[in-house]
C-alpha distance (Angstrom), angle and dihedral (degrees) to the residues before:
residue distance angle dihedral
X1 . . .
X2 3.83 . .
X3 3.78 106.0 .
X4 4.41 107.0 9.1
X5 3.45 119.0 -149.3
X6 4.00 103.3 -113.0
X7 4.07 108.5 -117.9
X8 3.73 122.3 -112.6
X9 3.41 122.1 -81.5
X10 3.74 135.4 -131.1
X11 3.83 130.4 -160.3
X12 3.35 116.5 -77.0
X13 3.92 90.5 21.2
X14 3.77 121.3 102.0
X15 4.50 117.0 -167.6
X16 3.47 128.1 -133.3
X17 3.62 88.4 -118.0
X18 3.90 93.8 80.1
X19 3.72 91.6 50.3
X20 3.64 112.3 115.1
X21 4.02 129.6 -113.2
X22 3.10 115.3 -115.9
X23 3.22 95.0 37.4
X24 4.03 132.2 -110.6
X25 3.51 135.0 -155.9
X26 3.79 128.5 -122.1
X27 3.65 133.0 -162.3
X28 4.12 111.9 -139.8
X29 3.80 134.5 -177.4
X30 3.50 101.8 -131.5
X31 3.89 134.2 118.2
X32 3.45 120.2 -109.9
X33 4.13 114.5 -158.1
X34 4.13 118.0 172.8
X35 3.50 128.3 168.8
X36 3.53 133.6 -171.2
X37 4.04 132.5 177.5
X38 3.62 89.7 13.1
X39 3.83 95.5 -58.4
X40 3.83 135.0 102.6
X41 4.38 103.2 -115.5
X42 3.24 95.4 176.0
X43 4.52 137.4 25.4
X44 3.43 110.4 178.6
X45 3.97 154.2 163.7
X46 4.02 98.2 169.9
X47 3.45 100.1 91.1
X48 3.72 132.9 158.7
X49 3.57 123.1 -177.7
X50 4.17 138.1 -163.5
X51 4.02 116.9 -125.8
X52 3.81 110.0 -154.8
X53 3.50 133.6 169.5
X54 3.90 114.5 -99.4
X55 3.77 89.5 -2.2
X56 3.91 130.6 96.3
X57 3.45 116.5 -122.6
X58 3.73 123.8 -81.4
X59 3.91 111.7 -141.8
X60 3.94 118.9 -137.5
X61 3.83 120.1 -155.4
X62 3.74 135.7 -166.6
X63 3.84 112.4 -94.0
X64 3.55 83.3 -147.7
X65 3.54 93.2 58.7
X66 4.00 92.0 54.4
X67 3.80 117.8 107.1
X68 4.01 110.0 -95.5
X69 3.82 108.6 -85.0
X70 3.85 88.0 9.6
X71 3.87 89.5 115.8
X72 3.67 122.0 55.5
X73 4.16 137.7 166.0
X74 3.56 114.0 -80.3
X75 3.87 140.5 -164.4
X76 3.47 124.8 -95.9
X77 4.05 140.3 10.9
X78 3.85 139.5 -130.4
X79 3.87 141.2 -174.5
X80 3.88 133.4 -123.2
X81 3.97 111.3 -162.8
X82 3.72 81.3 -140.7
X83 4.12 110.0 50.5
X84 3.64 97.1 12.0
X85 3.76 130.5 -132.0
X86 3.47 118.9 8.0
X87 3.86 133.3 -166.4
X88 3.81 133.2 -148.6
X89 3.77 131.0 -118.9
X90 3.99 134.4 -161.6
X91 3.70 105.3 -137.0
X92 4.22 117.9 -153.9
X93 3.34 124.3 -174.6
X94 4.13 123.3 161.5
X95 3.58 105.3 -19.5
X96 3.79 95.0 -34.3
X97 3.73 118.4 100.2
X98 3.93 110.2 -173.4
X99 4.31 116.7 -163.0
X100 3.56 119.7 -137.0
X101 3.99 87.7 -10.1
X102 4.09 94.0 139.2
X103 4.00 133.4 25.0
X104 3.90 133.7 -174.1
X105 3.48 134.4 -178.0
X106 3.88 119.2 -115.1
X107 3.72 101.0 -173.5
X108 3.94 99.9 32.2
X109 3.97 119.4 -172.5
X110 3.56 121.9 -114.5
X111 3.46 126.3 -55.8
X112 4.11 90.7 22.0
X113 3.79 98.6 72.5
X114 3.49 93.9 124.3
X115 3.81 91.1 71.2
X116 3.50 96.0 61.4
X117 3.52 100.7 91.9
X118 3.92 94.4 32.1
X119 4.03 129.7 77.1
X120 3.81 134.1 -144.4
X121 3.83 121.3 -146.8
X122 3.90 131.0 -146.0
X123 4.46 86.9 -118.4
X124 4.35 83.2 -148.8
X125 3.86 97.6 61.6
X126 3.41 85.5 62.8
X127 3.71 141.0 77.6
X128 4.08 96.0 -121.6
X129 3.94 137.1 -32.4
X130 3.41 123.3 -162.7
X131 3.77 141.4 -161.3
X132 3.52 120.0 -156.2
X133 4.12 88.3 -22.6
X134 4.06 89.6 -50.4
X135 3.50 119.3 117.4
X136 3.88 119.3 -117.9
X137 3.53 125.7 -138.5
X138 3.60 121.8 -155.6
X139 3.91 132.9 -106.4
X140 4.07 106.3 -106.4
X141 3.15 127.1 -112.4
X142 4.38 119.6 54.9
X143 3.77 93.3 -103.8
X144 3.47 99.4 60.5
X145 4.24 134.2 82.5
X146 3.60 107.8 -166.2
X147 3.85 128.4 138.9
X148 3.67 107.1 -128.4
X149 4.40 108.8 -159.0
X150 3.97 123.9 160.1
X151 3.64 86.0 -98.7
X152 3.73 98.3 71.9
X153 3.42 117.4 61.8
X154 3.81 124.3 -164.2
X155 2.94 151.3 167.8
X156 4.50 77.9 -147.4
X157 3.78 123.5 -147.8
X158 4.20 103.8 -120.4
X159 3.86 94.3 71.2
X160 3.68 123.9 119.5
X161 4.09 102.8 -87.5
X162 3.54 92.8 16.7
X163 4.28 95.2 106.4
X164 4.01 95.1 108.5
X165 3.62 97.0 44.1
């Protein structure tokens, strides 16, 4: 699948397709509530998200607004062309502890700043996230982060045949 054909789209929905590359960063009023191990980690309405193309957006919180302990060190690195070099983190919460389930960038590149002091987590590793009360599915494939809700509409980058998109 080289170039998909975007899906329709509703009112009130907006596609993946219109996203920009490289990517931007967008400020939204909506609550944020995620839970894992039977605890809430994280209750929040400062949320910033990440618009890129064929991708659904990836939702970055406060650290400070993470549950104490929630956030630990965690194995490993990677790179984004875009916001630079990013770390991993183990996030616990209850008697869950989830490895390399949320990542943030500490020194972010120009023009993504504001996520230096914010974290994103992988919405599968943990027991639910919602947006707004809705549930959020996540983006397929392992690699990717994004927040799937029924107002995004895809087709999403993480799907079998989906690696040059």
């Amino acid at each position: 699948m080289r170039h998909p054909k975007p899906d329709p789209v509703q009112p009130g929905q907006e596609s993946v397709w219109s996203y920009p590359r490289p990517p931007r960063l967008e400020a939204v009023d909506r609550r944020v509530v995620v839970r894992l191990g039977g605890a809430v980690i994280v209750d929040t309405s400062d949320v910033v998200r990440v618009l890129e193309t064929s991708h659904p957006p990836v939702y970055y919180l406060p650290v400070s607004a993470f549950a104490d302990g929630a956030l630990r060190d965690g194995v490993g690195a990677s790179f984004c062309e875009f916001k630079g070099s990013a770390r991993y983190l183990d996030v616990a919460g209850g008697v869950a502890l989830r490895q390399r389930a949320a990542w943030n960038y500490p020194h972010p590149l120009p023009g993504f700043a504001e996520l230096a002091e914010r974290v994103a987590l992988y919405p599968g590793m943990m027991d639910s996230c919602t947006i707004d009360g809705e549930l959020v599915m996540a983006q397929p494939g392992g690699f990717y982060g994004g927040w799937i809700t029924s107002d995004i509409v895809g087709p999403f980058k993480g799907v079998p045949g989906s690696m040059g998109w």
